[in-house]
MIMAR-770105 format. One record per residue: residue in one letter; residue number from 0; x, y, z of N, C-alpha, C, CB in turn. Coordinates in pm, 1 decimal. Atoms other than C-alpha are relative to their C-alpha. Glycine has a CB too. Layout:
% MIMAR-770105
  r    k       n_X       n_Y       n_Z      ca_X      ca_Y      ca_Z       c_X       c_Y       c_Z      cb_X      cb_Y      cb_Z
  a  NUM         X         Y         Z         X         Y         Z         X         Y         Z         X         Y         Z
...
//
This chain:
% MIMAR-770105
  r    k       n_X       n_Y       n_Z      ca_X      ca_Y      ca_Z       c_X       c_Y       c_Z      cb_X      cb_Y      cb_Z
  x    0      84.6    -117.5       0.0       0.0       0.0       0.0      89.1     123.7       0.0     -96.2      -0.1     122.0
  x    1     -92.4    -130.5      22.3     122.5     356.2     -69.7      32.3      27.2     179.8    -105.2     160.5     -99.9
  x    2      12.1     -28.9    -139.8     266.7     502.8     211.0     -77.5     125.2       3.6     136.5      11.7      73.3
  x    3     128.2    -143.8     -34.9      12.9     871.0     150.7    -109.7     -68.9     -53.6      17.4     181.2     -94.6
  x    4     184.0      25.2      26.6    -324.0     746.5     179.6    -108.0     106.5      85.0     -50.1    -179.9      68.9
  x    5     103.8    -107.8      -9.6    -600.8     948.1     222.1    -125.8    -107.3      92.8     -55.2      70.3    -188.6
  x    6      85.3      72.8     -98.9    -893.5     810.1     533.6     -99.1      43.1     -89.7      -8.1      37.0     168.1
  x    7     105.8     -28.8      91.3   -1222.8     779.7     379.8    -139.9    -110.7      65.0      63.5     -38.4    -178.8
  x    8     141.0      66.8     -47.0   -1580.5     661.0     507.5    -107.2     -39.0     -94.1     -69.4      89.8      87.1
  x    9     102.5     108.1      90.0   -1736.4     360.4     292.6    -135.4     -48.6     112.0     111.1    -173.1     -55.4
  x   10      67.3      53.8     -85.5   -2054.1     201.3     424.3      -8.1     -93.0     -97.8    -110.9      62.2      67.4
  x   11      35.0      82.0      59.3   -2074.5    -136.4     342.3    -122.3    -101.2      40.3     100.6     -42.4     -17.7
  x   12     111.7      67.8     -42.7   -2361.4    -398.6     335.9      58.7     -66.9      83.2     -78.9     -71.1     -87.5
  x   13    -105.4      86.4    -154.4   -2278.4    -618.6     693.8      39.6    -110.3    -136.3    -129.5    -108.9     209.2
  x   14     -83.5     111.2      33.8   -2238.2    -935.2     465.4     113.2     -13.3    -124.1     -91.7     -94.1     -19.0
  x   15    -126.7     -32.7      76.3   -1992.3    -763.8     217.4     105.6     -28.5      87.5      11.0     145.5     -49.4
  x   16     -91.4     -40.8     -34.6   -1799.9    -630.0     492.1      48.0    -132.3     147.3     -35.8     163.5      21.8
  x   17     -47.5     153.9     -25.8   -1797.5    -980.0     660.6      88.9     -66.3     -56.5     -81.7     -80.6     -16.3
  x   18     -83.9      96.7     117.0   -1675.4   -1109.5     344.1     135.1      44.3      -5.2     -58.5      10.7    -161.4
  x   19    -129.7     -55.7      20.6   -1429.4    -887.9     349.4     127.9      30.8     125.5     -39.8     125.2     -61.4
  x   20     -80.6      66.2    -135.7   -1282.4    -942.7     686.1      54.4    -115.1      11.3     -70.3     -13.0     104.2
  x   21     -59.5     102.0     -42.4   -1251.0   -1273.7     662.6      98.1     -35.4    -140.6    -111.7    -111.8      54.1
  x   22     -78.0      37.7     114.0   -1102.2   -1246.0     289.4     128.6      63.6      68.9     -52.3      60.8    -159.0
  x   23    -179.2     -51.0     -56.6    -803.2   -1020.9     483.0      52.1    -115.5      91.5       8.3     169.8     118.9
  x   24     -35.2      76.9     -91.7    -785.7   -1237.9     741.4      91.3    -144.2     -64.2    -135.2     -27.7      75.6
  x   25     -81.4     121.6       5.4    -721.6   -1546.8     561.1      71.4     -28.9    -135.7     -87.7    -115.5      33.3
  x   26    -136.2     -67.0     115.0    -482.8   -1355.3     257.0      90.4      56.3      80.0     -40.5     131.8    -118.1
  x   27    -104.3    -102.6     -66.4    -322.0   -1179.3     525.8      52.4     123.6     -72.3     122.0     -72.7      32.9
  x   28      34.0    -164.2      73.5    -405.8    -833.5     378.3     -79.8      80.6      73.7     -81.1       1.0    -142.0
  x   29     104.9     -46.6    -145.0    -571.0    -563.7     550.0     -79.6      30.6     -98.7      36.0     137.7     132.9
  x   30     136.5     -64.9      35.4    -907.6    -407.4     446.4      32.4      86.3    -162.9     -51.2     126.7     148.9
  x   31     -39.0    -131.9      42.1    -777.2    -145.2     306.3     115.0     -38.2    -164.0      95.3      86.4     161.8
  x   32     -19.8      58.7     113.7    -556.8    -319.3      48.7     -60.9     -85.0     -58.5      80.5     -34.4      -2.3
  x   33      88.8      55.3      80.6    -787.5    -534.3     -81.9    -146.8      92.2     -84.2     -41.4    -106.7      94.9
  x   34      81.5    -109.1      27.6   -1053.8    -252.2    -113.8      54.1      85.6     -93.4     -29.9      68.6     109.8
  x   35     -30.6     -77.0      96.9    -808.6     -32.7    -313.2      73.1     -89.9     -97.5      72.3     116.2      46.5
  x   36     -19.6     102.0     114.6    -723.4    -354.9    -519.6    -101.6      -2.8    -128.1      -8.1    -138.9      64.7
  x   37     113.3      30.0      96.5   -1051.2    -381.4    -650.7     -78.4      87.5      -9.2     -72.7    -102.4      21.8
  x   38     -24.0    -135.6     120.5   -1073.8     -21.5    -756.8      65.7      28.5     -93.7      32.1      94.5      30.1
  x   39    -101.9       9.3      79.0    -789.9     -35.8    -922.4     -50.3     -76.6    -129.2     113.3     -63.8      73.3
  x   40      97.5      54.7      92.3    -948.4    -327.2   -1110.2    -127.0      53.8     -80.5     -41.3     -82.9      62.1
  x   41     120.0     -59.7      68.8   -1305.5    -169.0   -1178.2      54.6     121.2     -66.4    -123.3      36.6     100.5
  x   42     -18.1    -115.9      51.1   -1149.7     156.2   -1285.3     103.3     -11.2    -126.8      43.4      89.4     110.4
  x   43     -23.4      89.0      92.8    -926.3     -23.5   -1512.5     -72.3     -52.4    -123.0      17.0     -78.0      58.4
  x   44      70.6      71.0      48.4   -1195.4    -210.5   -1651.7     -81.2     143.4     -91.9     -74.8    -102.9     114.7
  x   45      14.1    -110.6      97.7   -1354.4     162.6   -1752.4      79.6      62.4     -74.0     -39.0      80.5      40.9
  x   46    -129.7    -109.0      15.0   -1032.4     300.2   -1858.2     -24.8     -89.8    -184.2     212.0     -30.9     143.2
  x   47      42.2     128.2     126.7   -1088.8     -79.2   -2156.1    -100.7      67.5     -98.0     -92.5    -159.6      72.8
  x   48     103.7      -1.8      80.8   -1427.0      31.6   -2233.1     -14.0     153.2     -58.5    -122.8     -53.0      78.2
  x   49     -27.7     -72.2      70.5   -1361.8     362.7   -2290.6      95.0      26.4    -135.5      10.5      43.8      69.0
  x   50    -107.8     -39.4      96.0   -1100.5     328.8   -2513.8     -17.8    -100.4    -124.8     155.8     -11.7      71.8
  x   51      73.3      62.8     146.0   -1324.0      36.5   -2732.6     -61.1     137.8     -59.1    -147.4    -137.0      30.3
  x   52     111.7     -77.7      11.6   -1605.4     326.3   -2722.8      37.4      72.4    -129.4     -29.9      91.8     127.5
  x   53      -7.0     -87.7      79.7   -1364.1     568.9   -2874.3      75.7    -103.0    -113.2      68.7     136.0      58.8
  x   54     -15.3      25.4     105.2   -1228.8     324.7   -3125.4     -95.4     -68.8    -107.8      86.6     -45.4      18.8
  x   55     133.6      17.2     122.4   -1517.2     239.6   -3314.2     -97.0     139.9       9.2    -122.4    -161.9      44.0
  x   56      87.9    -174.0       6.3   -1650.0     636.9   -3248.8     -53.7      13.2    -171.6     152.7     177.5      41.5
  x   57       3.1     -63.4     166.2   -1624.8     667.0   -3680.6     -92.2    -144.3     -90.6     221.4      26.4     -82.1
  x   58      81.1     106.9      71.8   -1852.5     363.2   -3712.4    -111.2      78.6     -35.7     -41.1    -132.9      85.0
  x   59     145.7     -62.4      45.2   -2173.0     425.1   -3860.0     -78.8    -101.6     114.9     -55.2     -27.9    -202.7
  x   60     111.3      69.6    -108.8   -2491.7     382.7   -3601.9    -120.5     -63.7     -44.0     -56.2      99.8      93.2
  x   61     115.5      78.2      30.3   -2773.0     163.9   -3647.0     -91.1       2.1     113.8      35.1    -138.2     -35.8
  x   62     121.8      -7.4    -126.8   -3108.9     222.3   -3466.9     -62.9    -109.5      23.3    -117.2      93.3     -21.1
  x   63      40.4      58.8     -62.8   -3282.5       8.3   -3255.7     -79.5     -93.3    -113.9     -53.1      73.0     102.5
  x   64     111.6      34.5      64.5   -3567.8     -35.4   -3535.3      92.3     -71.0    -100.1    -106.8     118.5     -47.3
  x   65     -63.8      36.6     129.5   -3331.2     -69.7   -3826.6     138.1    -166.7      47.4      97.5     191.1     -66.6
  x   66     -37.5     114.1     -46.5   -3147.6    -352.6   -3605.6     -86.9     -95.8     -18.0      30.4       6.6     115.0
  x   67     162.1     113.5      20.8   -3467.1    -531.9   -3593.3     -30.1     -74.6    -126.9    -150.7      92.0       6.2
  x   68      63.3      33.4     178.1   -3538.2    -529.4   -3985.4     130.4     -99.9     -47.9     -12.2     188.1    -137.7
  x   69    -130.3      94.3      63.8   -3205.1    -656.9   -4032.4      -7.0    -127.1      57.1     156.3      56.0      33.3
  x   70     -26.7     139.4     -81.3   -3232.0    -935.4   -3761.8     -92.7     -40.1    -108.2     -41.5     -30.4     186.1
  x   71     160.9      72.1      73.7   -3587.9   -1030.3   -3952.8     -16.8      -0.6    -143.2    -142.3      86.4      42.2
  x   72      -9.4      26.7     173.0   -3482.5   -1012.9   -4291.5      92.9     -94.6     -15.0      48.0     128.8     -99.5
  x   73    -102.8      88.9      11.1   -3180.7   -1227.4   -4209.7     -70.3    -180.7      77.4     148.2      89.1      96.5
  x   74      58.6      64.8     -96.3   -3446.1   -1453.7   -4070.7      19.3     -89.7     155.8     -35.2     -52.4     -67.6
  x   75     -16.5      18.5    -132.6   -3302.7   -1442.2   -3681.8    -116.7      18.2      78.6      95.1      77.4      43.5
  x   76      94.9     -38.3     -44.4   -3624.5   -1309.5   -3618.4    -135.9     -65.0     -44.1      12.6     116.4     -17.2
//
């Protein structure tokens, strides 16, 4: 863990923060690194989908309806 961390007040559901006691406990990790593990991860994971988003930005869009006609002419539908 860094050594400048910043204190911060999560509320978690009790049987998250169960889960997550006994996941430190028996990784031998505290709270607190496992919690900013799996931010790291999820924010990550947006960092992916943003960067599909913007590489297909110059696609052409297809509406909801005009998805449809295509499924049902290709007879998926």
């Amino acid at each position: 863990m860094s050594t400048e961390t910043i204190r911060s007040t999560v509320y978690l559901e009790p049987a998250l923060h169960q889960a997550l006691r006994l996941k430190a406990a028996s990784t031998r990790r505290s709270m607190s690194e496992i919690v900013n593990e799996a931010i790291r991860v999820a924010l990550s994971e947006d960092e992916e989908d943003l960067a599909a988003f913007a590489a297909r930005a110059a696609e052409p869009t297809l509406s909801y309806e005009e998805f449809l006609t295509r499924l049902k002419a290709d007879g998926a539908l």
